[in-house]
C-alpha positions in Angstrom: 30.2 24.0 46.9 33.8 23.1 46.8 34.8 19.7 44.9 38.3 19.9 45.1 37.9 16.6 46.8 37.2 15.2 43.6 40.5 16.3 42.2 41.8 14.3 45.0 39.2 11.2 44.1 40.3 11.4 40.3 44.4 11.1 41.2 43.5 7.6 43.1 40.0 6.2 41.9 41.3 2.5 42.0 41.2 2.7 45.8 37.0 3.3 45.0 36.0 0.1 43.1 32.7 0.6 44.6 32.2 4.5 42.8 33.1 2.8 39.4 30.0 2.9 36.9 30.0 2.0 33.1 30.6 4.2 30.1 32.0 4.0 26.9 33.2 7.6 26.4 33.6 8.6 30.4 34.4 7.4 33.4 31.4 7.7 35.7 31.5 7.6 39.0 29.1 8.0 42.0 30.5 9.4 45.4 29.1 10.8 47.8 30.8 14.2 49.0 32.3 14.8 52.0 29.8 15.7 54.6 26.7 15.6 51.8 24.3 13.3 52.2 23.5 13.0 48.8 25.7 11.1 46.2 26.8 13.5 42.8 28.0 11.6 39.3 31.4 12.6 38.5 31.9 12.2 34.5 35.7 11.9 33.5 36.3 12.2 29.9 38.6 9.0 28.4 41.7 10.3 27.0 41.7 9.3 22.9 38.8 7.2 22.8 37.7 6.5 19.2 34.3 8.1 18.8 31.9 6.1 16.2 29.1 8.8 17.3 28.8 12.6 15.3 29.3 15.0 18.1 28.7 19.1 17.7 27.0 19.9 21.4 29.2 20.5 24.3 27.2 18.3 26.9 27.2 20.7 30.3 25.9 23.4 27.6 23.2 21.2 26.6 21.7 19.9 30.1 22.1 23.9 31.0 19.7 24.1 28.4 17.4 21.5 29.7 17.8 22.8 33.2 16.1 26.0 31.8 13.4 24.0 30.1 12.7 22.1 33.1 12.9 18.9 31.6 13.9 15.8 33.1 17.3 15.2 33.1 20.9 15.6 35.4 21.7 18.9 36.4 25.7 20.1 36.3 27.0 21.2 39.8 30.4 21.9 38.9 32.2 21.8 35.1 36.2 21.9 35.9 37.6 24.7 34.0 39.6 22.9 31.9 37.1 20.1 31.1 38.5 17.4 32.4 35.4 16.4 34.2 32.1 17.8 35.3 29.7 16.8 38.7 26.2 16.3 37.6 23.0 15.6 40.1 22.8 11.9 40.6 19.7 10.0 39.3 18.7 7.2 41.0 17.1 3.9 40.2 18.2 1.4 37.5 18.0 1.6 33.5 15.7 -0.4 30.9 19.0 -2.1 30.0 18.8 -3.5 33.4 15.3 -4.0 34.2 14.9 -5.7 30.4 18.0 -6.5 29.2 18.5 -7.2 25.0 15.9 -9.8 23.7 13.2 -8.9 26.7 10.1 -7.4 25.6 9.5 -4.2 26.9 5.7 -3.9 28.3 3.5 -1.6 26.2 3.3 1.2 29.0 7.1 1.4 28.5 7.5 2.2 24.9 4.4 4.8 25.5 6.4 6.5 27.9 9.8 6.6 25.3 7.3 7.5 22.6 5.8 10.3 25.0 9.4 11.2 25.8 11.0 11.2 22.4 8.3 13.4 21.2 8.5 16.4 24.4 12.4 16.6 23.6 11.4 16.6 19.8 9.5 19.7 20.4 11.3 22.0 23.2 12.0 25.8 22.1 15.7 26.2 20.7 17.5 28.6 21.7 18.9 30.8 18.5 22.9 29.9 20.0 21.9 25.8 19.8 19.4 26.4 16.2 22.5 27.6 14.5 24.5 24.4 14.9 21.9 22.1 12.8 22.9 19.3 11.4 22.9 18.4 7.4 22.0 15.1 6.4 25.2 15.3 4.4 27.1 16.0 7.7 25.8 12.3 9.1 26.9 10.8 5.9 30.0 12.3 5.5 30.6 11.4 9.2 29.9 7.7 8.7 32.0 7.6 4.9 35.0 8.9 7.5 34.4 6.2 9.7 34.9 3.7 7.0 37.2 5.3 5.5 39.9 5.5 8.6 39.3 1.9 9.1 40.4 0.8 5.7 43.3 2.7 6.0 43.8 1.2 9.5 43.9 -2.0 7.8 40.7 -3.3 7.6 39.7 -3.3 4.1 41.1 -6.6 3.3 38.0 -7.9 5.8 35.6 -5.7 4.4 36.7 -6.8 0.7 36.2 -10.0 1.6 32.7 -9.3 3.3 31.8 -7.7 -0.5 31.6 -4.0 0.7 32.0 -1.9 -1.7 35.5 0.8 -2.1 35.5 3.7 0.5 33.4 6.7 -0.6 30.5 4.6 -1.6 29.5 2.7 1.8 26.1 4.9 1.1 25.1 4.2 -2.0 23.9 7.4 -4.4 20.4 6.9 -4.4 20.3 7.0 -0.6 22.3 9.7 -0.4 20.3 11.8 -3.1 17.0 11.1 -1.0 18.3 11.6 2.6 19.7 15.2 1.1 16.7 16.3 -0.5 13.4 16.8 1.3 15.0 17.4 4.8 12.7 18.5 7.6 12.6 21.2 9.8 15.7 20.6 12.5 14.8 20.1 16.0 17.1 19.5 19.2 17.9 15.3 19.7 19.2 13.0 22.0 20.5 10.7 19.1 21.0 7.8 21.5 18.1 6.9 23.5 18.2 3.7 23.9 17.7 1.1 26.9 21.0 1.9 28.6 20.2 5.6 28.7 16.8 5.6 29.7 16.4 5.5 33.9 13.3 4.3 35.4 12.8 7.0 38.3 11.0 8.0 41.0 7.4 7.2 40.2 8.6 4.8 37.5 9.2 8.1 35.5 11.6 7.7 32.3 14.4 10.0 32.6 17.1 10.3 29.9 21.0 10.0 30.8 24.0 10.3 28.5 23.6 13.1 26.4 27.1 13.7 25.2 25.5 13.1 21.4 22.5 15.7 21.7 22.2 17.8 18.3 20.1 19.4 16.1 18.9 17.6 13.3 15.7 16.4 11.7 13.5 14.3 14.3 13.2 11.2 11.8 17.3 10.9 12.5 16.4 10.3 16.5 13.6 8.2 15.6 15.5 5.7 14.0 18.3 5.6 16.2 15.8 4.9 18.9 14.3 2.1 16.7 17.3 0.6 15.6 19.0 0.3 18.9 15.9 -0.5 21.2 15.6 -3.7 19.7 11.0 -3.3 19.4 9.7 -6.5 18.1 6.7 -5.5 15.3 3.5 -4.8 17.9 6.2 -2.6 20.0 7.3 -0.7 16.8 3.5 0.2 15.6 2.8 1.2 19.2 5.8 3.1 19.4 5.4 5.0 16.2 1.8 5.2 16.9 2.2 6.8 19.8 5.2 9.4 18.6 2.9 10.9 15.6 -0.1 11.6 17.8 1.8 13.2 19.9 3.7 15.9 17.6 2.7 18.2 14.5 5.0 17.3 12.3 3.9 15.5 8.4 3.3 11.8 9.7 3.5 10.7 6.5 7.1 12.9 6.0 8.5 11.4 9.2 7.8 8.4 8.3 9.3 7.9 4.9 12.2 9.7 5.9 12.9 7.8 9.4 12.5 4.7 6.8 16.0 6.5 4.9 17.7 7.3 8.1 16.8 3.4 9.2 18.8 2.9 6.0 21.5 4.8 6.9 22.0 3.6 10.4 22.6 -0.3 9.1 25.3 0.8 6.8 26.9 2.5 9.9 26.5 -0.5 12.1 27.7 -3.1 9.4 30.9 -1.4 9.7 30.8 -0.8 13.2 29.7 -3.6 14.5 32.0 -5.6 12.3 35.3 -4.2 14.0 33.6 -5.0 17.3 33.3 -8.7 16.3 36.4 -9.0 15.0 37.8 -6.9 18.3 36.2 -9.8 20.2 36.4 -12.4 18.1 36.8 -15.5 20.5 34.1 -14.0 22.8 31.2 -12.9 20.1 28.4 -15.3 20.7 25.3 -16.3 18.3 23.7 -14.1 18.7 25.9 -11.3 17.4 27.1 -13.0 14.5 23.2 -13.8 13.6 23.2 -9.9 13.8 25.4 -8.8 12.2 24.8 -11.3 9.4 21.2 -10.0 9.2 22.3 -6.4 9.0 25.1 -7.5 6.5 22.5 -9.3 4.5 20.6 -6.1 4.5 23.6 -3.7 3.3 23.9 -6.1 0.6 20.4 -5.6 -0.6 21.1 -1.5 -0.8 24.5 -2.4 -2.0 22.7 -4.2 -5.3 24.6 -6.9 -4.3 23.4 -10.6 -4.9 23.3 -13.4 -2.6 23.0 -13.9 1.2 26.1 -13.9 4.1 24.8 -17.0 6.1 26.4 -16.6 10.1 28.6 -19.4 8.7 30.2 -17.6 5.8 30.7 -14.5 7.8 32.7 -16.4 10.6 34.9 -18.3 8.1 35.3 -15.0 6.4 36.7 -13.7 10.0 38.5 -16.3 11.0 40.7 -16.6 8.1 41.5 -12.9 8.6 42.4 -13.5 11.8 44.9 -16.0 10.8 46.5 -13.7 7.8 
């Protein structure tokens, strides 16, 4: 098929307001081509848009790779040659973000089916050309040390002095960097952001996994913890999720588990600082509930910091606001 019409689309899409969808790293739109009945996703990449996410897939290379899998997911029409966008099948119905947004419990057959789905991409066949791109556990951290890093030098380290993090270089404290590195597991190919917002309830009420611009190889326990920590499971959902996951795969339950427990580590000590410059991005518009948040994940950092004492929502947002007004 020809979609030069979409180079045509792209140079005017403010005349489409309808087409617009979200996305933090693309513009997606859905149209519906010209004399096709049905509707493709057109994924523009954003020009310079700050990543917080470890990328080392190219994404059409790896839904070409679940296309010959046959596992549930958008196939890519068209990639334009020179990457500035890429057409992908269109799949319809409406996301877990949508259907449950943050704070709604998700009902039990739910986090079976992520637990059932988490585990299938866990254990698909690599390819030797997508094996040989593993990721290290010392890749993640280094990855998130940079992130903290370029933000002090950006100016932010007066804040984060002030919020008691420790110097750049030792956001991740040695002992958790000692374990992560030794031990590692087996790497197997990830989606490394399956959450609510990326997880389509299809045809058949079928969960089908969008967005996989952050697929990698790594060690499972690193998905399974990025899945925990961003789907928000209250304790009964977390046992049934976890549950559910082992029985489902071969791997050393007890393994997984102690080292999805690091990775859990690791992924507050990335938020803390992420979610901090999003705060203080938004600053008049961050409710409660995000400074509860953060102040809970803060509170935990502290803890694997060795640091004493508690940051109370209070203390955080006099801690902002007065570095708002320097």
């Amino acid at each position: 098929m020809n979609y030069s019409w979409v180079d045509d689309f792209l140079a005017n899409p403010e005349c489409y307001p309808h087409a617009v969808q979200g996305g933090h790293y693309h513009r997606n739109y859905v149209l519906r081509p010209p004399g096709g009945e049905q509707p493709v996703l057109v994924r523009q990449a954003r020009a310079q848009v700050p990543t917080m996410d470890l990328r080392s897939l190219d994404e059409c290379t790896v839904l070409r790779f679940l296309e010959r899998a046959n596992f549930p997911a958008p196939r890519v029409l068209y990639e334009e040659p020179s990457g500035q966008y890429m057409v992908l099948s269109y799949i319809p119905g409406r996301t877990l973000a949508e259907l449950y947004p943050a704070g709604a419990v998700l009902p039990e057959e739910l986090v079976h089916s992520a637990a059932s789905l988490l585990s299938t991409i866990h254990q698909l066949d690599l390819p030797e050309e997508l094996a040989a791109r593993a990721l290290s556990p010392e890749n993640f951290i280094n990855f998130i040390e940079k992130i903290y890093l370029k933000a002090c030098l950006e100016g932010w380290d007066k804040l984060f002095e002030k919020l008691c993090f420790p110097e750049p270089g030792k956001l991740i404290p040695s002992t958790l960097r000692d374990s992560l590195c030794t031990g590692a597991t087996n790497p197997v190919f990830v989606h490394s952001d399956l959450n609510r917002a990326n997880l389509i309830v299809g045809n058949g009420e079928a969960l089908v996994p969008i967005d996989w611009e952050l697929a990698a190889v790594a060690e499972p326990a690193i998905d399974v913890s990025a899945h925990i920590h961003r789907s928000q499971y209250n304790r009964k959902q977390l046992a049934i999720f976890l549950e559910s996951y082992v029985a489902l795969t071969n791997f050393d339950h007890n393994l997984l588990r102690s080292r999805t427990a690091l990775y859990l580590d690791l992924e507050v000590l990335k938020s803390v600082v992420v979610d901090t410059l999003r705060v203080i991005g938004k600053l008049r518009k961050a409710g409660a509930s995000n400074l509860m948040r953060l102040a809970a994940r803060l509170n935990y950092a502290n803890r694997l910091w060795g640091i004493e004492g508690i940051s109370t929502e209070q203390q955080i947002c006099e801690q902002l606001y007065k570095f708002v007004k320097i």
